[in-house]
TORBA-220844 format. One line per 2 residues: number of its first residue (from 1); for each residue x, y, z of N, C-alpha, C. Coordinates in steps of 0.02 Angstrom, whole numbers, plus 50000, padded with zeros to 5 digits. Each point is the difference from the previous one (the first is absolute). Example, Ala and Ser with C-alpha at 12.3 -4.5 7.8 and 13.67 -1.06 7.14 Angstrom:
! TORBA-220844
1) 50660 49716 50390 49955 50059 50000 50045 50060 50000; 49982 50053 49964 50042 50059 50003 49961 50055 50037
***
This chain:
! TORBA-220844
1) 50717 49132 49855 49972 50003 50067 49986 49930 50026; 50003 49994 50064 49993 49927 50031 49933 49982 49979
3) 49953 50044 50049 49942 49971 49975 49961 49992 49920; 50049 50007 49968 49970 49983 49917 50046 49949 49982
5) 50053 49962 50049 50039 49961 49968 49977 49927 49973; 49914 49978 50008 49964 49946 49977 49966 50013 49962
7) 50000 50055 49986 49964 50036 49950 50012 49951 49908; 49924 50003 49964 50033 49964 49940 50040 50043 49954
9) 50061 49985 49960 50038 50024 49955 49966 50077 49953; 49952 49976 49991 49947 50037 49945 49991 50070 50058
11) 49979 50006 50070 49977 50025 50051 50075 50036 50008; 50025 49995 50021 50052 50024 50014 50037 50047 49941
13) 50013 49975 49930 50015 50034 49961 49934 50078 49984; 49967 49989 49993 49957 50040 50009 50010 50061 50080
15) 50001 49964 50050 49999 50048 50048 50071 50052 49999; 50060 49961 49954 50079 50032 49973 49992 50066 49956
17) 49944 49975 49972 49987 50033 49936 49968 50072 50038; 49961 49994 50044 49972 50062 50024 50024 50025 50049
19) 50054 49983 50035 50052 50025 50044 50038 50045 49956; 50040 49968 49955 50070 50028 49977 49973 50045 49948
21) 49941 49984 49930 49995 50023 49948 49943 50051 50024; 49939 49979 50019 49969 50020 50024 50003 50055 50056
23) 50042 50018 50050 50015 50049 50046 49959 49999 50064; 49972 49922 49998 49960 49996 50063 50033 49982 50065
25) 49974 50043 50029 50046 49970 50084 50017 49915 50039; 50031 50008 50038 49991 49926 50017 49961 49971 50033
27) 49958 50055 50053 49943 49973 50036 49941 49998 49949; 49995 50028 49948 49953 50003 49979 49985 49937 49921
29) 50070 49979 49976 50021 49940 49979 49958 49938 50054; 50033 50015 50066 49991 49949 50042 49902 49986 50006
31) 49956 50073 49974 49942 49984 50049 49977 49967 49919; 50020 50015 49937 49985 49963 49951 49995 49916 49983
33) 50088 49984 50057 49992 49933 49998 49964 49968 50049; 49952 50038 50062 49960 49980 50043 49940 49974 49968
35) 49985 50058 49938 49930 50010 49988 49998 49932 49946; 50033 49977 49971 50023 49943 49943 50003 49945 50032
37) 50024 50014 50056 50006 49910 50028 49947 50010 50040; 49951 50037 50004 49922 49981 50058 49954 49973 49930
39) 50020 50021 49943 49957 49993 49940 50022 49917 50002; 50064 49990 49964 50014 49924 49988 49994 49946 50074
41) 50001 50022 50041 49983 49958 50056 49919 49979 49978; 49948 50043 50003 49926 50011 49995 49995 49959 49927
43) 50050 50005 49951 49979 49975 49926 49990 49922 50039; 50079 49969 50023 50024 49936 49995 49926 49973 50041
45) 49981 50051 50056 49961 49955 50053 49925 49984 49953; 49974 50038 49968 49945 50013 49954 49984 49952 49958
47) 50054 49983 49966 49991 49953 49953 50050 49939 50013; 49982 49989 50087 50016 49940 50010 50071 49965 50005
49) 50053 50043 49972 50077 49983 50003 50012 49983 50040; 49997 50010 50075 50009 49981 50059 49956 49990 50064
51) 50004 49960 50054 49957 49986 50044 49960 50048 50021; 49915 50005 49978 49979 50059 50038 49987 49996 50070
53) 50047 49966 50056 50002 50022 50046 50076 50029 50025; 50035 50017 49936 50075 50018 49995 49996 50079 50055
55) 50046 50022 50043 49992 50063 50040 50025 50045 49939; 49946 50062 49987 50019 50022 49940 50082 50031 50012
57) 50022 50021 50060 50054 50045 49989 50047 49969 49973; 49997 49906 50005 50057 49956 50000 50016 49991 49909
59) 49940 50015 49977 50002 49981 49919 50045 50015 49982; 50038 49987 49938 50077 50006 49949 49973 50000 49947
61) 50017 50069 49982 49990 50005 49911 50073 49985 49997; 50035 49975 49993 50063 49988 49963 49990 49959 49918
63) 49934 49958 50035 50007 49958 49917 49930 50051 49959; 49968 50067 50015 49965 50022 49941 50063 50022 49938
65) 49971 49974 49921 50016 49998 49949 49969 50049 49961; 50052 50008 49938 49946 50046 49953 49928 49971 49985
67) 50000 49929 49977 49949 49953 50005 49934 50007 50057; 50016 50030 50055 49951 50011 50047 49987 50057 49989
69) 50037 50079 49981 50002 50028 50010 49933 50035 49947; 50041 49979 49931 49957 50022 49941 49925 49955 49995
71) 49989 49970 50034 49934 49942 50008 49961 50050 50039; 50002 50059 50037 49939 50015 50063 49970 50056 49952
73) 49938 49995 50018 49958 50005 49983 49984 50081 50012; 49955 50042 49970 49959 50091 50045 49969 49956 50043
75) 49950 49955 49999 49949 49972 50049 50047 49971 50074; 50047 49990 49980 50038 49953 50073 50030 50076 50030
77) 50010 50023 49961 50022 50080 50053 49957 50024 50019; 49934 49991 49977 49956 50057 50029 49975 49953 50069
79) 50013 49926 49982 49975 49954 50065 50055 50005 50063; 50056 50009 49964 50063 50019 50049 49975 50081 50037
81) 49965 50028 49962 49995 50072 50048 49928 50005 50052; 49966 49953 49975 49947 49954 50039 50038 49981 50065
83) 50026 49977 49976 50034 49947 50040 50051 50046 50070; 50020 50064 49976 50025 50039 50042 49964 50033 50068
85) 49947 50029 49943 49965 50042 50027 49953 49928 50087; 49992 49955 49956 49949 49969 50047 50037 49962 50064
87) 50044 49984 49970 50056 49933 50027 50049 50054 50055; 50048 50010 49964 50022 50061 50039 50009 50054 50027
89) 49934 50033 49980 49964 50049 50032 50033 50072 49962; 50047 50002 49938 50041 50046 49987 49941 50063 49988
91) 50013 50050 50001 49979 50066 49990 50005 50012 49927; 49967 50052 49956 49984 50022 49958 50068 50011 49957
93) 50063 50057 50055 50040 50007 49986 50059 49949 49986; 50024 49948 50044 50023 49950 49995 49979 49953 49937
95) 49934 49991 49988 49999 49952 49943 49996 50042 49919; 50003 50054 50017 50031 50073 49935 50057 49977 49987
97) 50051 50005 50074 50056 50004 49981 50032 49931 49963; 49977 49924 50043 50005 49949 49963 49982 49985 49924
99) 49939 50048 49967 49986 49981 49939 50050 50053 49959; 50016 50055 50028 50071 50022 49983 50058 49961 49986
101) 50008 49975 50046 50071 49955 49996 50000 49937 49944; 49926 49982 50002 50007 49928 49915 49976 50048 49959
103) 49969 50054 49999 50008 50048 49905 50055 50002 49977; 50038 50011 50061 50087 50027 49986 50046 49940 49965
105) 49991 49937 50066 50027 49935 49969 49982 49987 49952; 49932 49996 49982 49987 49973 49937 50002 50021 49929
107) 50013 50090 50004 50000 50047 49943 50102 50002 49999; 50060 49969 50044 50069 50003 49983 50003 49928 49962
109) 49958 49933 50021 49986 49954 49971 49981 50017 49926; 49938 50032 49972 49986 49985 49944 50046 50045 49964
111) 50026 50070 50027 50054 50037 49975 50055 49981 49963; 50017 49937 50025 50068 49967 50006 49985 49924 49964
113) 49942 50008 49980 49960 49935 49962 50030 49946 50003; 49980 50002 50082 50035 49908 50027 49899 49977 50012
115) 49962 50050 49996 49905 49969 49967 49989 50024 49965; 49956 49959 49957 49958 50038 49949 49956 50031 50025
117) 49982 50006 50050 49927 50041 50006 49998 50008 50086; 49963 50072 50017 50032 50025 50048 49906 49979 50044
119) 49988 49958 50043 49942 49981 50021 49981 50066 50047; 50026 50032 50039 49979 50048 50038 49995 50070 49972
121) 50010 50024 49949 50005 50030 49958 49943 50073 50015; 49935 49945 49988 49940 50048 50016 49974 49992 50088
123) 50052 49979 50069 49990 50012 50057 49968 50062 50014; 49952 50021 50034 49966 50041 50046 50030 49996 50037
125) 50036 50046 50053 50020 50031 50063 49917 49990 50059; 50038 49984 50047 49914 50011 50048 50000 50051 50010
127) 49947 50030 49991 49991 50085 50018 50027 50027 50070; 50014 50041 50003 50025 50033 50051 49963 50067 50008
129) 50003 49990 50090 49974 50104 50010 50042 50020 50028; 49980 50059 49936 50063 50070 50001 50005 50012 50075
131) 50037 50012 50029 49999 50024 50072 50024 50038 49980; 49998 50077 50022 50066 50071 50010 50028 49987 50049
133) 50074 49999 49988 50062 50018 50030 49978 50007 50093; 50034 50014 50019 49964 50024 50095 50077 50052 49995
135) 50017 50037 50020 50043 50060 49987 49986 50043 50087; 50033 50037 49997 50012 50034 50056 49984 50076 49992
137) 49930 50054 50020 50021 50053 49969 50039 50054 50018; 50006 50062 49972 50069 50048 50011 50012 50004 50094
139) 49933 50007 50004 50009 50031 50077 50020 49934 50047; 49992 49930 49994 50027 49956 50005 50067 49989 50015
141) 50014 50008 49912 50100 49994 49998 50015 50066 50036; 49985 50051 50027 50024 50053 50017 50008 49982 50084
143) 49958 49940 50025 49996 49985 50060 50052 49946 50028; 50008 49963 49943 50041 49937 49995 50059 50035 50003
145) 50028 50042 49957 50078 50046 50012 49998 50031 50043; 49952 50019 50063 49991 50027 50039 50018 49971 50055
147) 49985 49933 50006 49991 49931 50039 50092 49975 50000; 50022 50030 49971 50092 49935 49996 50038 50051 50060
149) 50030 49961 50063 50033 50033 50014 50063 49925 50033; 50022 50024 50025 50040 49959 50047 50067 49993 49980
151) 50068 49963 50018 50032 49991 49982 50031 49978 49917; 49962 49971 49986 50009 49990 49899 49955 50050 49967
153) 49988 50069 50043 49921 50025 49962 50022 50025 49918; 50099 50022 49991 49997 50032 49942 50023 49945 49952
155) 49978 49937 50009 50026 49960 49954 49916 49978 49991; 49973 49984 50041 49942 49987 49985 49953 50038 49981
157) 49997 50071 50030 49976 50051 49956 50007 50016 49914; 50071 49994 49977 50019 49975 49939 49951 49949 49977
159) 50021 49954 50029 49947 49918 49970 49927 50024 49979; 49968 50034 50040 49932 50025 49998 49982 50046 49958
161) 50075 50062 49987 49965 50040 49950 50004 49984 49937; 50066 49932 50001 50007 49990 49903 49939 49954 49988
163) 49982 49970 50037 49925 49945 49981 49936 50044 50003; 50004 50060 50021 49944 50052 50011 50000 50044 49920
165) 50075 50020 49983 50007 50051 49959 50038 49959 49931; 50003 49935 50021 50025 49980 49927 49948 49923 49956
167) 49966 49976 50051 49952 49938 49988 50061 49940 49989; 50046 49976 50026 50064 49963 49985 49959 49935 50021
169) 49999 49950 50007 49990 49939 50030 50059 49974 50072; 49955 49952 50039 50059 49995 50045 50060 49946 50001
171) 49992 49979 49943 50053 49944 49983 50048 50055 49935; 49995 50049 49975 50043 50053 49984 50020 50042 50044
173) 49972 50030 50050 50028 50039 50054 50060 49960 50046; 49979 49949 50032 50057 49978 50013 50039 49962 49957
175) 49997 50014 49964 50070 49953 49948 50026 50060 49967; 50004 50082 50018 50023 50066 49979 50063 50002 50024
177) 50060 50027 49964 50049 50002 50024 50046 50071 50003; 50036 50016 50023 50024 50065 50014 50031 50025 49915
179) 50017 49962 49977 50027 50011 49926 49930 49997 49957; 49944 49996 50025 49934 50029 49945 49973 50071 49997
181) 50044 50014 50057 49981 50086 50006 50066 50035 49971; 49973 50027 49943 50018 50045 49954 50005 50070 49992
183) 50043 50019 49981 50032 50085 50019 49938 50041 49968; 49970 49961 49966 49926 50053 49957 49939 50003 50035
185) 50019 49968 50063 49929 49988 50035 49962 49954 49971; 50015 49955 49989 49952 49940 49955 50010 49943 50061
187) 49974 49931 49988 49997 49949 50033 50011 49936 49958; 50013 49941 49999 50029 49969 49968 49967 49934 50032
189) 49944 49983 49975 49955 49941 50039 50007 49948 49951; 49993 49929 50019 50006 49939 49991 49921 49968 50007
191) 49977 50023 49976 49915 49953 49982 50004 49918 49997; 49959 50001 49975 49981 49897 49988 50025 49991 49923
193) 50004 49943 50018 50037 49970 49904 50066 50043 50028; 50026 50031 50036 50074 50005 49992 50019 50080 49969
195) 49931 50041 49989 49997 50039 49939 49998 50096 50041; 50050 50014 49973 50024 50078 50034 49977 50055 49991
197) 49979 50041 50043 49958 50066 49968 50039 50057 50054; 49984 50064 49946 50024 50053 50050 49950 50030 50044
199) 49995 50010 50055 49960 50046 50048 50013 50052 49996; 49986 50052 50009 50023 50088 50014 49990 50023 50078
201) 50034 50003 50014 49996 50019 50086 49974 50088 50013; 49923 49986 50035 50001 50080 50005 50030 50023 50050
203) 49979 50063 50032 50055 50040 50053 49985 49946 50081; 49927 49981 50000 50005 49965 50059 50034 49939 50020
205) 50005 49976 49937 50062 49935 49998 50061 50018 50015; 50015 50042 49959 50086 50027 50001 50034 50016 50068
207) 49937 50040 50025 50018 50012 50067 49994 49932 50038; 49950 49958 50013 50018 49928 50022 50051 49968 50002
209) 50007 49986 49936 50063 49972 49980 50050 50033 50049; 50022 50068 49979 50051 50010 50036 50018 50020 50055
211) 49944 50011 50058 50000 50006 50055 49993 49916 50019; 49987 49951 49984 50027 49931 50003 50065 49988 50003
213) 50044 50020 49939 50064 49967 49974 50045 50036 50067; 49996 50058 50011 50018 50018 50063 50007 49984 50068
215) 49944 49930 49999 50002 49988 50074 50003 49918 49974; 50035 49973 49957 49973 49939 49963 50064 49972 50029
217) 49971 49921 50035 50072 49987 50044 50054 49980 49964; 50050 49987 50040 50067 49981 49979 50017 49947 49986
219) 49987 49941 50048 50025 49953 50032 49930 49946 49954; 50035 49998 49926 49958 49959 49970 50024 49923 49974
221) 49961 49959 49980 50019 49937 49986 50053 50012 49938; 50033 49972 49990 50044 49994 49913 49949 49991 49933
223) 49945 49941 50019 49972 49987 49955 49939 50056 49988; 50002 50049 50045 49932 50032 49979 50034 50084 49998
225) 50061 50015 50015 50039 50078 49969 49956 50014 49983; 49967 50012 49926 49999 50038 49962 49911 50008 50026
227) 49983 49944 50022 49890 50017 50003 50006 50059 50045; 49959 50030 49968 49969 50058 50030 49964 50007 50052
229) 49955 49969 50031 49960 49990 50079 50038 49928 50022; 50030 50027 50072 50018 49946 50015 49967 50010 50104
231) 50011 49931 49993 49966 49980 50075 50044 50001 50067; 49971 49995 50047 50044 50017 50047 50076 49952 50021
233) 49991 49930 49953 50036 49980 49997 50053 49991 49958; 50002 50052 49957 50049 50014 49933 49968 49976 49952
235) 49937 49962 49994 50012 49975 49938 49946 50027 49941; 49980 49994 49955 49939 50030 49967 49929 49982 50014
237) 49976 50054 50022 49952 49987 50038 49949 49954 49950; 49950 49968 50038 49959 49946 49968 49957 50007 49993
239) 49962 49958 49951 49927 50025 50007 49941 50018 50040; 50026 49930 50025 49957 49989 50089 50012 50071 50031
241) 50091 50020 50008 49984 50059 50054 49975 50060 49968; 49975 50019 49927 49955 50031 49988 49926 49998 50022
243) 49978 49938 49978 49936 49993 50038 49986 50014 50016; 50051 49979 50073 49971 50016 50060 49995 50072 50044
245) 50048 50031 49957 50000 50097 49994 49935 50019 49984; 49978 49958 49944 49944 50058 49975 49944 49957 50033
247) 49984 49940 50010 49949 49990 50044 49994 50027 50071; 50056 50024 50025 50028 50044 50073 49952 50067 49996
249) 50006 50040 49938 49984 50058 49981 49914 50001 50008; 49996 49943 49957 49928 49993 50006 49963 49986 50054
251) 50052 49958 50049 49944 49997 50046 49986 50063 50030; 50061 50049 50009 50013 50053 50037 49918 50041 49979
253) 50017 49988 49940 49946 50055 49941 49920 49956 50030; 49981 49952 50025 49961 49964 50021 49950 49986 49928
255) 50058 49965 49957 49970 49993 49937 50024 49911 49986; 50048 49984 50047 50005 49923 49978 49967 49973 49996
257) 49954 49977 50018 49922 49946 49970 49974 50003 49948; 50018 50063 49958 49932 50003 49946 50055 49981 49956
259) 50035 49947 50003 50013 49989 49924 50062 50034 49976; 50028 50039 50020 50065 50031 49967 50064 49947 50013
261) 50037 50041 49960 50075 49957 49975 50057 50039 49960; 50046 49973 50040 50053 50026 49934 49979 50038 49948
263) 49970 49945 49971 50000 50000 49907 49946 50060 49996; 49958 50024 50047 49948 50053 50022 50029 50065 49981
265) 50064 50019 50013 50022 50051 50000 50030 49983 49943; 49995 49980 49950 50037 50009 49918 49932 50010 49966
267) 49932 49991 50034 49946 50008 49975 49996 50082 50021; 50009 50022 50067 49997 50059 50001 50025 50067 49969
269) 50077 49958 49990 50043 50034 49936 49941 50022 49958; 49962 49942 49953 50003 50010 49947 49938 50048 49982
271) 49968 50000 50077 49928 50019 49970 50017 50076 50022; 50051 50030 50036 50011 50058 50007 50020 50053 49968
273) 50063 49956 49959 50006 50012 49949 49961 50031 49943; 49938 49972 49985 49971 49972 49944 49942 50044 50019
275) 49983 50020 50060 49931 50035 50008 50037 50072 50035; 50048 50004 50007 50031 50082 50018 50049 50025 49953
277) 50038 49948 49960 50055 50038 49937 49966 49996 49940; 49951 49974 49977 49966 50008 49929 50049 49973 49954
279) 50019 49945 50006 50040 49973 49963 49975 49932 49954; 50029 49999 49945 49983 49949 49971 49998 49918 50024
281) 49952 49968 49968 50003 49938 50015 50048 49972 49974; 50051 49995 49955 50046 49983 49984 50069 50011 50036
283) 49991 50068 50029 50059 50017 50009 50005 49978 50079; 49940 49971 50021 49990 49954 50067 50009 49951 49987
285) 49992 49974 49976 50041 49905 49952 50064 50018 49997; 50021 50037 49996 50090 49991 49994 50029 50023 50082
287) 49972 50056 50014 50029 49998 50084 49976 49925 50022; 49956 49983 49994 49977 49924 50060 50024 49951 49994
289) 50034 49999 49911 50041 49954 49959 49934 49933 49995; 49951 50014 49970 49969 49956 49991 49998 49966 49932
291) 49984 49918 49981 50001 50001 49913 49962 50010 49988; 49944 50007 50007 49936 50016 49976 49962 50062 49998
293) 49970 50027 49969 49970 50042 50029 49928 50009 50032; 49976 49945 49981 49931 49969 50047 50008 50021 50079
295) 50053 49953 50019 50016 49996 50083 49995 50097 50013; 50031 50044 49976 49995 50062 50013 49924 50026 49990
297) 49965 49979 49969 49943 50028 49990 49950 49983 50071; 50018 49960 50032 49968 50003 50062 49993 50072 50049
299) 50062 50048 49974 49985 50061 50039 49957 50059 49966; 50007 49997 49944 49937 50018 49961 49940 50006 50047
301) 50003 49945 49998 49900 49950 50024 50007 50043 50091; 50062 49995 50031 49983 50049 50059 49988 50049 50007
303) 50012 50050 49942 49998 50063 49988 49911 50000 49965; 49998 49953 49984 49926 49994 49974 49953 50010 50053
305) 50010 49929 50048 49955 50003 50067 50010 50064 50046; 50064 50058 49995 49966 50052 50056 49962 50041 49944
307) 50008 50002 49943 49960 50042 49967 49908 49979 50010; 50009 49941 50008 49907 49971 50017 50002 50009 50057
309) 50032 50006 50049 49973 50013 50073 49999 50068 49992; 50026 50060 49978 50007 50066 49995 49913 50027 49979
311) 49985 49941 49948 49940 50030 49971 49943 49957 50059; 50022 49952 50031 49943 49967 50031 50008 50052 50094
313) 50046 50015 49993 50015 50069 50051 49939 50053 49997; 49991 50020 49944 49966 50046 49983 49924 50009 50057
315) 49977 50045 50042 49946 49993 50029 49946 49979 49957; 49998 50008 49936 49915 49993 49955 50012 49951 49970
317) 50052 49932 50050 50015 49955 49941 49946 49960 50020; 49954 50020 50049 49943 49926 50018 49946 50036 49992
319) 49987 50062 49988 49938 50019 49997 49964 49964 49949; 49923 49984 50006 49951 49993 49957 49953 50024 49974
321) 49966 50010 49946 49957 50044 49977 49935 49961 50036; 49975 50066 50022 49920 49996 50017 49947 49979 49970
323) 49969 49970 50001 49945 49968 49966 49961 50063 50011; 49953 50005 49922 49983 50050 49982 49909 49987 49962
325) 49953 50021 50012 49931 49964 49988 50011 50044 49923; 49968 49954 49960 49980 50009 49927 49960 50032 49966
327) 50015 50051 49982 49986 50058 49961 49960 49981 49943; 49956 50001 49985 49944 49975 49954 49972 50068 49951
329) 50026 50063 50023 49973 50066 49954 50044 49993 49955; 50052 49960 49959 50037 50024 49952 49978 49986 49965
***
């Protein structure tokens, strides 16, 4: 990638290593080598390597060495996350994800025992609050499919029910192609890291789908034949003109302000799923195609919170007992 082409030798082999071997995507390679060069910029300026009135964006790690590398200290990271939080104002989440990114560097480093000893080893994450998901509920999505009409309504209607009824992401939906739909009714999605899972299409998809393919134009680009949503200009439709579909919907729904998105409705998927089919938590890690199974346990915790509002529902959930004068005949 261009922007890693100053990158030092050591940096770069490493970021190869978790592309190709590893199965990590390329944007997500890319936010690794963001998070590494805000660290070695902050090392060099810290301990003086370069002018501290240098503009930080201009700094060049090109010359950090193993020599610099294996020298830092737990205390200079935890001053580096000091240093985030105060300096650059980063959020809780952001400087998580940065102390993520040097556990990682520094645990393929000692893996590969180019150090003896792995300094970040025992990093703390900055705490984070759990937020739940923000999701859309049934009577909601029932309004939103209610809401598509116009000239693209059965292609976009499609769009809406596989992100409603399958939790897909929107950088897999549009990158779906007419050869992923399979004679078994399955789906054939392209996740992150590159890594393939089957979907199962229920009856409301199927019918999508193919009341789509029916009216799905002709007059398409060469390079995009085979994608499956395509735009009014032949070509595969984009992300942007998703967006801006489902932010359309929302405003319609007079719900655009509070926060919804795309990625909202793969949350809605999941929690619908999960609080109306009684299905396992596992077997929701493999539809969502997640690696972990942590990240899935977030719908758990939603199914948790209507169960406490259910009981805090309750009319006698505020009553108090009466004070009562003291009985002295016993």
């Amino acid at each position: 990638m261009e922007l890693m082409a100053k990158a030092p030798i050591i940096l770069r082999e490493y970021l190869g290593y978790m592309e190709t071997i590893r199965g990590k995507s390329s944007k997500t390679v890319e936010e690794y080598y963001i998070d590494l060069r805000t660290f070695f910029r902050y090392l060099k300026l810290s301990r003086g390597l370069i002018d501290k009135k240098a503009d930080f964006k201009d700094i060049n790690i090109d010359d950090i060495n193993l020599d610099i590398i294996s020298s830092v200290t737990l205390t200079e990271v935890y001053e580096y996350m000091n240093y985030l939080s105060d300096i650059r104002k980063n959020k809780a989440a952001a400087r998580a994800r940065k102390a993520s990114s040097l556990k990682s560097f520094y645990k393929y480093l000692y893996d590969q025992n180019k150090i003896s000893h792995n300094p970040v080893e025992k990093l703390e994450p900055a705490k984070q609050k759990k937020a739940l998901p923000k999701y859309l509920t049934l009577e909601d999505s029932l309004e939103m499919l209610d809401k598509i009409d116009g000239k693209y309504s059965e292609r976009n209607y499609c769009i809406v029910t596989l992100f409603l009824n399958c939790g897909i992401r929107l950088s897999e939906l549009c990158g779906l192609n007419i050869s992923d739909i399979r004679k078994d009714n399955t789906l054939r999605v392209l996740g992150k890291g590159n890594k393939e899972r089957t979907v199962y299409l229920n009856k409301a998809c199927i019918d999508a789908i193919d009341n789509y393919l029916k009216v799905r134009p002709i007059n398409i680009k060469e390079k995009d034949k085979n994608a499956l949503f395509i735009s009014r200009n032949g070509n595969r439709l984009s992300h942007q003109a998703v967006q801006l579909l489902i932010k359309k919907l929302f405003t319609q729904m007079g719900i655009a302000s509070q926060g919804y998105s795309v990625h909202k409705l793969r949350h809605t998927a999941a929690t619908l799923m999960y609080q109306y089919g009684n299905i396992d938590i596992r077997t929701l890690k493999e539809i969502l195609g997640h690696e972990n199974l942590n990240t899935t346990e977030i719908y758990t915790h939603v199914s948790d919170n209507e169960l406490k509002k259910a009981i805090d529902a309750n009319p006698l959930s505020n009553i108090k007992r009466k004070s009562k004068k003291s009985n002295n005949d016993t």
